[in-house]
N, C-alpha and C positions, 0 to 999 in steps of 0.2 A: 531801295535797290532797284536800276534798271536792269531786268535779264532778258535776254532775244537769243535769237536760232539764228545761225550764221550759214553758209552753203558751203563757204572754203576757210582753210585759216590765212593769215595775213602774217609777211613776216617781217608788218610795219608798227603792230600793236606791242606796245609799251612791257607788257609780260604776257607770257604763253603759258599757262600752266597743264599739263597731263595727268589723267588717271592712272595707276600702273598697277597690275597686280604680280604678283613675288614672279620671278621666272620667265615673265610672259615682253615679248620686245612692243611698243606701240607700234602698226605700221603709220606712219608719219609722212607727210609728204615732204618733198626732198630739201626741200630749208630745214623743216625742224629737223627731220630724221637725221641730218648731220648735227643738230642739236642735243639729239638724245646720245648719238654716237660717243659724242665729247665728254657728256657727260656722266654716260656710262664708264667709261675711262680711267675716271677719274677715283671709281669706286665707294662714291660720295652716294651714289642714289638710293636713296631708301624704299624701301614698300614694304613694309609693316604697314598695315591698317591705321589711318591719319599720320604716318609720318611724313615729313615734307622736304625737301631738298630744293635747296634755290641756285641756280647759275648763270655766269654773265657771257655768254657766249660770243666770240668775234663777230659772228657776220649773225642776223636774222632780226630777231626781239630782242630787245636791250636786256632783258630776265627772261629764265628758262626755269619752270618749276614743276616737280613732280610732285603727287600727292601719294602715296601707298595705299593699296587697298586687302594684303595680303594675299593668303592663296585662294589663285581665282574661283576654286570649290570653297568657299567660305564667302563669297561675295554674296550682299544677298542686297535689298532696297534701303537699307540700317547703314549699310557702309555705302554707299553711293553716298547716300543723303549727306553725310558726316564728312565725307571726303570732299565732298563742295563745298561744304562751310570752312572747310580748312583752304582750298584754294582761294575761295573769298578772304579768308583772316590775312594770308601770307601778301596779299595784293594790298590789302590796307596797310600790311606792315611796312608791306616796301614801299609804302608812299606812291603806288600807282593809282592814277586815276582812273585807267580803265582796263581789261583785257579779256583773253579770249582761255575758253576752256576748250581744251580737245578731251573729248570720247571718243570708247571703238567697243564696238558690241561684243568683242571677244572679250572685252573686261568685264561685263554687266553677270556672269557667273548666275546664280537662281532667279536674275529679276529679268522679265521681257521684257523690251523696247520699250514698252509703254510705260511698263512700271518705271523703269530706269527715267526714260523722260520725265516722269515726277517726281521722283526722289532730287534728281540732279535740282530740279527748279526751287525743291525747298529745300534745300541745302541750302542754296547761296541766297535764298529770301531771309529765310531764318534767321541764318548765320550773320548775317549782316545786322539785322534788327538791336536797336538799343533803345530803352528806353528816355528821351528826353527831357528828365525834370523841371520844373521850374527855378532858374536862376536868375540871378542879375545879368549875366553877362550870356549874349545869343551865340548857341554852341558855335564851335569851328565846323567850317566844311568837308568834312569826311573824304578820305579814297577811298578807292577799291568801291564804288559804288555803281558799276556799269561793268557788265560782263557780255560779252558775244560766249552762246556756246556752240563749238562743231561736231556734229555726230561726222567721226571719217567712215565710218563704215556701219551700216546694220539699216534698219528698218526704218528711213526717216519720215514716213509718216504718223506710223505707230510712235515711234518716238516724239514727235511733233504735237501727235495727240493729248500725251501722259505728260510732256512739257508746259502746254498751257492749261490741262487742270490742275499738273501742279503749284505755278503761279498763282493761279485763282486760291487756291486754299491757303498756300504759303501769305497771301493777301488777306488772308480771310482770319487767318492767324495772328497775323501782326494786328490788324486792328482791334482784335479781342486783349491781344496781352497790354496796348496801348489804353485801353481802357480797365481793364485788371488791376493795372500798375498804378494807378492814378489813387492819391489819397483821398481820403471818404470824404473832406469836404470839398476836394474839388469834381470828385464822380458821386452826386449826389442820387437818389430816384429821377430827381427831374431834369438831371446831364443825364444820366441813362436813358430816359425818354425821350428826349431830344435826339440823344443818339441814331435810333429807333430811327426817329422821323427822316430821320436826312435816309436813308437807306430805302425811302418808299418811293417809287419808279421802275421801269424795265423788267415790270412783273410780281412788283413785291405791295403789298399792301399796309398801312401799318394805320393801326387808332390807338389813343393810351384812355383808360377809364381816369376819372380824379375820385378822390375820396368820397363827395356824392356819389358819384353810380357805381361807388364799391358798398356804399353803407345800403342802398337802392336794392342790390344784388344778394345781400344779406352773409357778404362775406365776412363773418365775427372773427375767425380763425388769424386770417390777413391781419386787417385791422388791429384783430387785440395786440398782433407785435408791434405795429406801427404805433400806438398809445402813446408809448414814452418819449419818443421825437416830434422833434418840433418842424421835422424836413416832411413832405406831402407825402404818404406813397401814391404808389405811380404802377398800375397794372398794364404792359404792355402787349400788345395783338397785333401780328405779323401773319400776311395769308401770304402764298405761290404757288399758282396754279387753279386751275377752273372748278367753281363749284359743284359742276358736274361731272367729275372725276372717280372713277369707280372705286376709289382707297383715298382715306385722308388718314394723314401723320401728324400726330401732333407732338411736338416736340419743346418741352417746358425746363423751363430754367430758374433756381433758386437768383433770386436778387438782391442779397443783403448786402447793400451798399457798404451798412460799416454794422459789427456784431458787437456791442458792449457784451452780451450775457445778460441786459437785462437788470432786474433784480436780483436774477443770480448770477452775479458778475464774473466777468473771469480774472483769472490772475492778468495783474497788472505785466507783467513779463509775456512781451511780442505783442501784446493787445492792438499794437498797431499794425498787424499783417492782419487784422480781420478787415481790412481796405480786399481780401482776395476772397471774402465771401457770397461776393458777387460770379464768381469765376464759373458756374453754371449757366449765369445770366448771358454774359461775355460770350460759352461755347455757344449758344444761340443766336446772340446777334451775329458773331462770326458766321453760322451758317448761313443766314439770310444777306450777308456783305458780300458772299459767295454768290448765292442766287441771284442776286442782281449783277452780280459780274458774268453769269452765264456760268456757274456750274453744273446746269441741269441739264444744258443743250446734250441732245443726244442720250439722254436718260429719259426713262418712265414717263410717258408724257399723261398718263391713267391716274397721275398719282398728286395729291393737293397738298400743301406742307404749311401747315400751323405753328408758328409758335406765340409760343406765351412765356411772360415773364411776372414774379410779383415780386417787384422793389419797393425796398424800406429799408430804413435802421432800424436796430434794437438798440435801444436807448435805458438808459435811469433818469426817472423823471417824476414829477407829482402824480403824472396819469398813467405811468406804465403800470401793464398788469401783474399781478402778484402771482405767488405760487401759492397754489388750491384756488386759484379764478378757473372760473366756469365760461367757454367760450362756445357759438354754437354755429358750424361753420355752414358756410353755402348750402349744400347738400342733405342739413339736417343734425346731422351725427354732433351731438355733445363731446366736452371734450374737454378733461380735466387739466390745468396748466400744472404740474408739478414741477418744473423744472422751464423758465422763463428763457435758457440760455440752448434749449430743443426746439428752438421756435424756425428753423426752415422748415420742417415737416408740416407745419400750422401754415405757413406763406404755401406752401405746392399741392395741401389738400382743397384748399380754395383753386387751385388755378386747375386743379385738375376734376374737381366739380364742375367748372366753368369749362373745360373743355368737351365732356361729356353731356352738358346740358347743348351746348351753343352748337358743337360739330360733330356729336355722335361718333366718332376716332375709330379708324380700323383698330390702330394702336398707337398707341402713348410711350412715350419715354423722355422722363425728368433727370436732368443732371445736377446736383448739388454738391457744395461741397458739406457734410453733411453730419460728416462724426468726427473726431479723434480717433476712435476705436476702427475706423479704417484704416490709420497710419496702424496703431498697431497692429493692426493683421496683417496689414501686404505692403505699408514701406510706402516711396512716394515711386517708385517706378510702375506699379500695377495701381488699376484702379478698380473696386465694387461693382460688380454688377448682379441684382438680385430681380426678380419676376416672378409673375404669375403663367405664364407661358413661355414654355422651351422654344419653339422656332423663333419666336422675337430675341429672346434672348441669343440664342445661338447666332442670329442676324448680325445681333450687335459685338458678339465677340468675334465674328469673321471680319468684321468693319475693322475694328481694334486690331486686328492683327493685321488686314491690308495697311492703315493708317500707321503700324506701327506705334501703338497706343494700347497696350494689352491690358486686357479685363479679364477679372477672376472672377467664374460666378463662388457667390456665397451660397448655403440653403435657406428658402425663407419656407417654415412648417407650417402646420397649424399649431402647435404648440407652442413657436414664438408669437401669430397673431392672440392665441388666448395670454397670452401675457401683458397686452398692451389693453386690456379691460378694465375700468375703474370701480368702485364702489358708490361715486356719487355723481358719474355718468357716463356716458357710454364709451366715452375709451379715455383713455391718459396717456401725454403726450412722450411718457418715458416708461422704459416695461420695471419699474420698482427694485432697481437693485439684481436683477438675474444679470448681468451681462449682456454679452453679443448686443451690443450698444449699433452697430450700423446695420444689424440686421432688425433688431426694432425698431429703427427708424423707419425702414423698409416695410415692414410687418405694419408697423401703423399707415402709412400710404397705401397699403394694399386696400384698406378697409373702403377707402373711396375711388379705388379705380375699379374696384368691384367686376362682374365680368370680361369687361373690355381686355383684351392684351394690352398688354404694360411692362414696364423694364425700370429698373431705380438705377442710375448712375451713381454711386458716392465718388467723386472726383477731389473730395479733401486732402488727399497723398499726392495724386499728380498734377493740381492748379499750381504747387509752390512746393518749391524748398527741395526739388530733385536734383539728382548728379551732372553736372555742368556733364554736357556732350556734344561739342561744338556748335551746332546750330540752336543750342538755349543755354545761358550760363547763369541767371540768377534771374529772381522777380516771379514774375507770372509767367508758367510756362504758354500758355492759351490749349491746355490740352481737349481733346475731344473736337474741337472744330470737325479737322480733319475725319474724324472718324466719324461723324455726322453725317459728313458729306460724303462720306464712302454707304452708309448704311439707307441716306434716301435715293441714293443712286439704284439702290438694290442689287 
């Protein structure tokens, strides 16, 4: 999707489409504004929130379209966003090649200029995004694929600003679901690390470990899930920003290319949506697709940003590990396998060893998709977020709501970490049957982030299977990107 800032509208381009909220007239300038008059008239024009109205107007653009964004006290960055993706759908529908959005800052209702300037951008990036499969025949040429958009009225630099980080992240999104969506054997560890690599330039650093300098490193954790496949794992290292930087972030991502369960397998029913256990992986390389596209410009320049990923499969195989194997991760800590199919918390406690030995982290924050027991607690619209420290966490739930990606903290006690203790070592990878299944997960990660601040993402509910809302309708949503890059912004 091509999007740009326009200065004036054109009443040469192919469709016009409007923002409108319930009551409120656009002021327009004098082509369209006789457009809108016409087709007010008509008593066709809708403004309910994503409703859309199309006309063919005598004299201006061949297509005249509104989008509704309801009452302008109800506008908020949610319907912005969603109302671009709908002026984008109605332009592919009509077979337009290209056209122009008008905004006017009196419709932008709780979002400033800025905000608005981003919402609108991932709206119509979003909203446009499909995933391209592999087939015999090379897709057709898409419309509705080039939009100008016109701010008539309001703040256009602030606006201009909040436009092109929108773009950036809406970019930064696509290429994470673009890799999400990809089936496990064609997004293997080492397509993920290749990945990786292409994205190191214009400030971004990137090395992958191979399974020598993970066995070197004495990451048994990692490893023992990678056993059962016969695909490499692949530990990926992403730096931005100078060593000498008064705060480093480290920002870790589960990477389960593809999740059999192991030994303890899972049911055969959807087994092939574990291709989105990776979708932790994805929110980090997303973020760093970003930083190399400049979303840092103008942000924290004090501040160095790590990421790390550990990709693998969990496989059934002659060498995969068993439940009751004895695994002993980077950092020491024994680790009883009970349950072979809890093996991301095994991949993020090696990486998060690794990031406490290697960069010392102001603070840490791992996104995984990570339990079921997340869906059951908060659904695929909200996502997990548990910690050892309140301002990190509070950080990341301010991000999630700028990002429009809302997190719910869970509690993580001491009483869920004494549950996660074993008898024949020093911790086990499932708390035995209590329950609160995402918050042991969490509770066991706690054990290796140890002082440092830290935050546990479980993203298992919102990577996949959420309520079509015009700018995401199925697949891998790429969630958390965005709220990544709201949160090292600070």
């Amino acid at each position: 999707m091509k999007i740009r800032l326009q200065q004036s509208a054109s009443a040469k381009t192919e469709m016009s489409v409007v923002l409108v909220a319930e009551g409120d007239a656009p002021q327009l300038p004098a082509p369209l504004s006789a457009c809108w008059d016409a087709a007010k008239s008509t008593g066709d024009v809708k403004t309910d929130a994503q409703k859309a109205s199309v006309f063919h107007p005598h004299a201006g653009p061949k297509r005249f379209g509104c989008v509704g964004l309801g009452k302008r006290k109800d506008v908020d960055t949610e319907r912005l966003r969603r109302a671009a993706a709908v002026a984008q759908a109605i332009a592919e529908d009509r077979g337009v090649r290209s056209f122009e959005l008008l905004v006017d800052d009196a419709m932008f209702g709780k979002a400033s200029a800025e905000e608005a300037g981003a919402a609108i951008a991932e709206g119509l990036v979003l909203g446009a995004y499909r995933y391209q499969p592999p087939k015999k025949d090379d897709p057709k040429p898409r419309k509705g694929q080039d939009c100008a958009v016109v701010l008539l009225h309001g703040d256009h630099k602030a606006f201009a600003a909040g436009f092109a980080r929108g773009e950036i992240g809406a970019e930064a999104t696509v290429f994470a679901r673009d890799l999400e969506n990809m089936a496990g054997n064609l997004c293997t560890p080492t397509v993920l690390a290749n990945a990786a690599k292409k994205l190191a330039g214009n400030g971004v650093k990137v090395k992958v470990l191979d399974k020598p300098a993970l066995e070197k490193l004495k990451m048994g954790a990692f490893l023992g899930v990678a056993k059962g496949s016969s695909e490499p794992p692949k530990f990926i290292v992403m730096e931005y920003g100078p060593a000498s930087a008064k705060e480093t972030v480290c920002v870790i991502g589960k990477g389960l290319t593809f999740d059999s369960g192991g030994i303890s397998i899972k049911p055969a029913a959807k087994m092939d949506e574990m291709r989105y256990d990776m979708c932790g992986a994805g929110a980090v390389l997303g973020l760093f697709h970003a930083l190399k596209n400049g979303a840092h410009k103008g942000a924290k320049q004090n501040r160095r940003i790590i990421g790390l990923i550990a990709a693998t499969e969990n496989m059934v195989g002659p060498e995969a590990q068993k439940p009751g194997d004895i695994v002993r991760a980077m950092d020491g800590h024994t680790i009883e396998v009970l349950n072979t199919d809890a093996e991301g918390r095994l991949v993020l406690c090696d990486a998060i060893a690794y990031a406490k030995k290697f960069y010392k982290p102001s603070k840490m924050v791992d996104l995984a998709t990570l339990t079921g027991a997340v869906v059951v607690a908060l659904g695929h619209e909200v996502a997990g977020v548990l910690g050892n420290d309140q301002k990190l966490t509070d950080e990341l739930i301010a991000a999630g709501k700028a990002a429009d990606e809302p997190l719910w903290q869970l509690p993580l006690w001491d009483v869920h970490k004494d549950q996660m203790k074993s008898k024949f070592a020093d911790l086990a990878n499932i708390n035995g049957g209590q329950g609160g299944g995402t918050i042991a997960g969490a509770a066991f990660l706690s054990f290796f982030a140890g002082d440092t601040p830290w935050a546990h993402l479980d993203i298992a509910g919102t990577a996949w299977g959420g309520i079509a809302k015009d700018y995401y309708r199925s697949g891998a949503s790429g969630t958390a990107v965005r709220t990544l890059l709201a949160f090292v912004r600070g």
